[in-house]
C-alpha positions in Angstrom: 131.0 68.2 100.1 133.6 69.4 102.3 133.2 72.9 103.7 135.3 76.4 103.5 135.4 77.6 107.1 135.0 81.3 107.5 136.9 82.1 110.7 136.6 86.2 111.1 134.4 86.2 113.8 134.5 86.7 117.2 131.2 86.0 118.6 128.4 83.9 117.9 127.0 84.1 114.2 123.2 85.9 113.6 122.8 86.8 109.8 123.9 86.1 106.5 123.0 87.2 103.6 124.4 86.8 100.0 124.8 89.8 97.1 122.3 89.5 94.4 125.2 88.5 91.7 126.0 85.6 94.7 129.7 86.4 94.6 129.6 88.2 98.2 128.7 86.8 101.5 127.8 89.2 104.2 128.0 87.8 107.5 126.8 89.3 111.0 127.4 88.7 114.3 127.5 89.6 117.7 130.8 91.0 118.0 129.9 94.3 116.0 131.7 93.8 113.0 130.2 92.7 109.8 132.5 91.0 107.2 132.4 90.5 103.7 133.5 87.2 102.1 133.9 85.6 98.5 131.5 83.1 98.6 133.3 80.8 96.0 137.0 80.4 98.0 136.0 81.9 101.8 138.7 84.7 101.6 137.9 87.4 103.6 137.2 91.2 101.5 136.3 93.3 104.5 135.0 94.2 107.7 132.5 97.0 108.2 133.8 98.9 111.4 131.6 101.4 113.2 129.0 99.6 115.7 129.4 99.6 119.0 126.8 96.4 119.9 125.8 93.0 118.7 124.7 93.1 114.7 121.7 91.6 114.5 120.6 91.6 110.4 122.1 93.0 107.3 120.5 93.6 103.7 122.6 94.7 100.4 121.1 96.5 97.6 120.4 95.1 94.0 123.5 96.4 92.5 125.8 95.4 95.9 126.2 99.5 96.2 124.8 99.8 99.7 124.5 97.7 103.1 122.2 98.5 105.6 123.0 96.6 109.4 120.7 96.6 112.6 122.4 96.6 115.9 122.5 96.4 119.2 123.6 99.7 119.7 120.3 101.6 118.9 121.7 102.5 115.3 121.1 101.1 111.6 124.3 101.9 109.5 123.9 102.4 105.7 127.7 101.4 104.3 129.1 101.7 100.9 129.9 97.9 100.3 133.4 98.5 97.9 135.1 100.8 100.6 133.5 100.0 104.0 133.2 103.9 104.7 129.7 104.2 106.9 127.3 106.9 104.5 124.9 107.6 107.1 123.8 106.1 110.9 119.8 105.8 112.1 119.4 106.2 115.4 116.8 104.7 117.6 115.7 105.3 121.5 115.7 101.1 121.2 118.1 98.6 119.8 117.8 98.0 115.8 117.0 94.5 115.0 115.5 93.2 111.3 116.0 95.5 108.0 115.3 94.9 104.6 115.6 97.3 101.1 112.8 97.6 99.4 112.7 96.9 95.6 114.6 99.9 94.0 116.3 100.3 97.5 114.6 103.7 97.5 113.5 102.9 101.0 114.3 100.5 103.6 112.2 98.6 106.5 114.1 98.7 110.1 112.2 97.4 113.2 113.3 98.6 116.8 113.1 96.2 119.9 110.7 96.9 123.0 112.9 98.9 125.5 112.3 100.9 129.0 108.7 101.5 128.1 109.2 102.0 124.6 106.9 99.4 122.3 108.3 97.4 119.4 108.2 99.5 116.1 108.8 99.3 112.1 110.1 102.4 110.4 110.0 103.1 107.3 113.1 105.2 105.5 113.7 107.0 102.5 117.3 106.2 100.9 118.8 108.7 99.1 121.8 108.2 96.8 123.7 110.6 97.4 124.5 110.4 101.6 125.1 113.8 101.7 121.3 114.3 101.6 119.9 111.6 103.6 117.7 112.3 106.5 116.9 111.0 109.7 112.6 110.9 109.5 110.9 108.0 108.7 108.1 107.7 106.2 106.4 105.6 108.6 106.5 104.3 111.5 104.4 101.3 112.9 103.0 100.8 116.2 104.8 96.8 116.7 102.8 94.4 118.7 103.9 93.0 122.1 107.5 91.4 122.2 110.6 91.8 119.6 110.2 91.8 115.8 112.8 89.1 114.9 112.6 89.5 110.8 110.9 91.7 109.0 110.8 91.9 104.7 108.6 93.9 102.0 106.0 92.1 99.9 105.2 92.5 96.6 105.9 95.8 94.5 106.4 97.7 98.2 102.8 97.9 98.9 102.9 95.9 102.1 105.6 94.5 105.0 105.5 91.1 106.6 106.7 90.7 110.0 107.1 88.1 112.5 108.4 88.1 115.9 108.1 86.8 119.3 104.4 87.1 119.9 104.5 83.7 117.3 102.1 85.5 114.4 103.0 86.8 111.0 101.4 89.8 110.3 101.1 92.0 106.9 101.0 95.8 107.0 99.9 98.1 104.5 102.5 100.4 103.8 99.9 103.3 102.5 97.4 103.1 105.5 99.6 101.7 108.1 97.6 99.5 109.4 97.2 95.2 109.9 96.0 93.8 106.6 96.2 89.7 107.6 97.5 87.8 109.8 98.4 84.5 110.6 95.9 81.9 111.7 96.6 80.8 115.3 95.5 77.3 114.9 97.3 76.7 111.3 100.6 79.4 112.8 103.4 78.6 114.8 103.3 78.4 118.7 105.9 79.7 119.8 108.8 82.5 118.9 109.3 83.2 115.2 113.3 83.5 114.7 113.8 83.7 110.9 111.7 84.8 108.3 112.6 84.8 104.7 111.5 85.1 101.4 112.2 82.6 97.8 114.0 83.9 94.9 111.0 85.2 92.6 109.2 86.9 96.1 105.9 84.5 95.7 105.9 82.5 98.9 108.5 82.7 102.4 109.1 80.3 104.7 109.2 81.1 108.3 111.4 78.7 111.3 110.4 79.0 115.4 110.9 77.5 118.3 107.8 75.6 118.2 110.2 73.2 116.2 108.8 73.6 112.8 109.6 76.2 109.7 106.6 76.8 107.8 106.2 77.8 103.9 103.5 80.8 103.5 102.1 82.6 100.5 103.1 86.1 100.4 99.8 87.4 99.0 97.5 85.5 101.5 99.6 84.5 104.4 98.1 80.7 103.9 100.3 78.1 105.2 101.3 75.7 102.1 103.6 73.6 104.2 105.1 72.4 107.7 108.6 70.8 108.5 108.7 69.6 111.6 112.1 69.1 113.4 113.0 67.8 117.3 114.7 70.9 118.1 114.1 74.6 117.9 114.4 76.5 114.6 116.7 79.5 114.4 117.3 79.8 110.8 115.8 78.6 107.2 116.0 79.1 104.0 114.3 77.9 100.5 116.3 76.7 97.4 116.1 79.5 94.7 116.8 76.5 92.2 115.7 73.3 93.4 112.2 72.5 95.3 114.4 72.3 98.4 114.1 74.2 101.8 117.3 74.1 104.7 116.4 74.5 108.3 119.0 74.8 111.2 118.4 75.5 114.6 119.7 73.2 117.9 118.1 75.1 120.9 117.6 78.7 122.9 120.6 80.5 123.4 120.0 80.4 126.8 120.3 77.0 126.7 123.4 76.4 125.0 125.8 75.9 127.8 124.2 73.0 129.2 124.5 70.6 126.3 127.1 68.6 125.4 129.3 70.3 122.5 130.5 66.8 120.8 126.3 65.7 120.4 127.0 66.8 117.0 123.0 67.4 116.5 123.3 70.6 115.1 123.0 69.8 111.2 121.3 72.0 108.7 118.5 69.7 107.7 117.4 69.8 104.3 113.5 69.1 103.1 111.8 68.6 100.3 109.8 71.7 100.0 106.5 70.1 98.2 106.8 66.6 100.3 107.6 68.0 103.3 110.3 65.0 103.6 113.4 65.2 105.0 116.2 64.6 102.3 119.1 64.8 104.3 121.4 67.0 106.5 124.9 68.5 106.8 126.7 68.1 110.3 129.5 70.4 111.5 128.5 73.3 113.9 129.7 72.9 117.5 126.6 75.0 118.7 122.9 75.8 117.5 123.1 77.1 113.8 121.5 80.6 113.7 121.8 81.7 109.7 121.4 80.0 106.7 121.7 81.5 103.3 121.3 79.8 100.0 123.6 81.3 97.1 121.3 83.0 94.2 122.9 80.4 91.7 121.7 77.5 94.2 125.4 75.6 94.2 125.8 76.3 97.4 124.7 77.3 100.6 126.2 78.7 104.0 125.6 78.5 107.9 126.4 80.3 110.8 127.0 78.9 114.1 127.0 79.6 117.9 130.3 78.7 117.4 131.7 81.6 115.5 132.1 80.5 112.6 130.8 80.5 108.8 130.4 77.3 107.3 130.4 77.7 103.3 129.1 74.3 101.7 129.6 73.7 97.5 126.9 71.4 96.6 128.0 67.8 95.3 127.0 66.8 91.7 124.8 63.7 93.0 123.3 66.6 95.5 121.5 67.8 92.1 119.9 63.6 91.6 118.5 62.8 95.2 115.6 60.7 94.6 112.2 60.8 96.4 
């Protein structure tokens, strides 16, 4: 399984996230330029030009029309994917960080960080189709709890939003009311900082990875664990198999952190697990840094990773890949 190295990037990798037909990549990073990639050969479409700060998150809508980016510069950018022309520009009083579309993509989820006094919050936007008529209100906007909202999705048919941040619990909103449905168990929940949050092909079940060193598998109607994978190092990034009963996990330690390890260890891997066993089923080296996104194509042939290092790993799934035995 040799990889196709994406080398656009500047600055150390923080999202990816494929188009629904899984012909696109969209990678962001934290040199403000998101890029658009074919998945199947690594060339480089496009770069979406217009932030002036790190990009934290991106989401593209059902019909790869729209991309929506959260950044660093208090902003969320809707872009029309084929040109790269920016339609419209949120802007915040606090950096941008997670955003989803909803189902339909007539609205999208954005969360802002904590900043100078200002908590964390979720808006909620209407998004029109035609830019010239988009506005600036929100919907709704949601008081966040303590700390940074790291991801943030929709549930099922719109009705709620599922968030999960640095305070370590996932929490369910009601999108009507506004208010906390359920949340995560503290005994059964992570520990420590949620980093990645994201949900399975059919929208049932998500799995979640922290820094407590595990990623956890949760049901999207009743925020019950159904499984734990437990690692030795940090999780910054997971995803779950939309063919296969596999989940990937990557991760490798803080940020903070990074510059006092040595760069050949060669322990950053994405990990793979067998999402019903719990097992690890193997692992794929190659990052010179802590992997922070991990994206499995829609077809489930492949699967890509995005490192400290700057780069995008794109990995094509082996035939025996498709036979590993428990």
């Amino acid at each position: 399984m040799r990889p196709i190295l994406l080398k656009g990037h500047e600055r150390p990798l923080t999202f990816l996230k494929y188009n629904r037909d899984g012909d696109l990549l969209f990678s962001c990073a934290k040199d403000h330029n998101p890029n658009v990639w074919y998945s199947h050969n690594g060339d480089r479409v496009g770069t979406y030009r217009g932030h002036n700060g790190a990009v934290w998150c991106c989401d593209v809508s059902r019909h790869t029309e729209r991309l929506i980016t959260g950044s660093a510069d208090q902003s969320a950018n809707i872009w029309d994917v084929e040109t790269g022309a920016k339609l419209h520009t949120f802007s915040f009083e606090s950096p941008a960080r997670a955003v989803d579309f909803a189902l339909g993509d007539k609205l999208c989820v954005i969360t802002t960080d904590p900043f100078i006094g200002n908590p964390s919050e979720i808006h909620v936007k209407r998004v029109e189709r035609d830019s010239s008529r988009q506005s600036n209100e929100s919907v709704l906007v949601l008081r966040g709890p303590a700390g940074r909202i790291n991801r943030v999705v929709w549930g099922p048919l719109n009705k709620t939003i599922i968030s999960g941040g640095e305070d370590s619990i996932v929490r369910m909103w009601d999108v009507d009311t506004g208010k906390v449905i359920k949340q995560s168990d503290p005994e059964t929940g992570h520990q420590k900082v949620i980093s990645s949050l994201a949900k399975s092909a059919d929208g049932s079940h998500f799995i979640t990875g922290s820094h407590d060193k595990t990623a956890k598998l949760w049901d999207i109607r009743t925020l019950e664990v159904l499984k734990t994978y437990s690692t030795e190092r940090p999780v910054n990034a997971a995803a779950i198999s939309p063919t296969l009963d596999h989940v990937v996990i990557g991760g490798g330690q803080e940020a903070s952190q990074v510059t006092t390890s040595d760069r050949r260890a060669g322990k950053f891997e994405a990990k793979f697990f067998h999402k019903i066993f719990e097992e690890e089923i193997g692992g794929v080296k190659g990052h010179f840094g802590p992997i922070n996104a991990l994206a499995f194509n829609p077809d489930g042939r492949s699967f890509s990773s995005g490192g400290e290092d700057g780069y995008v790993r794109v990995h094509h799934f082996d035939a025996d890949y498709y036979h590993i035995k428990m």
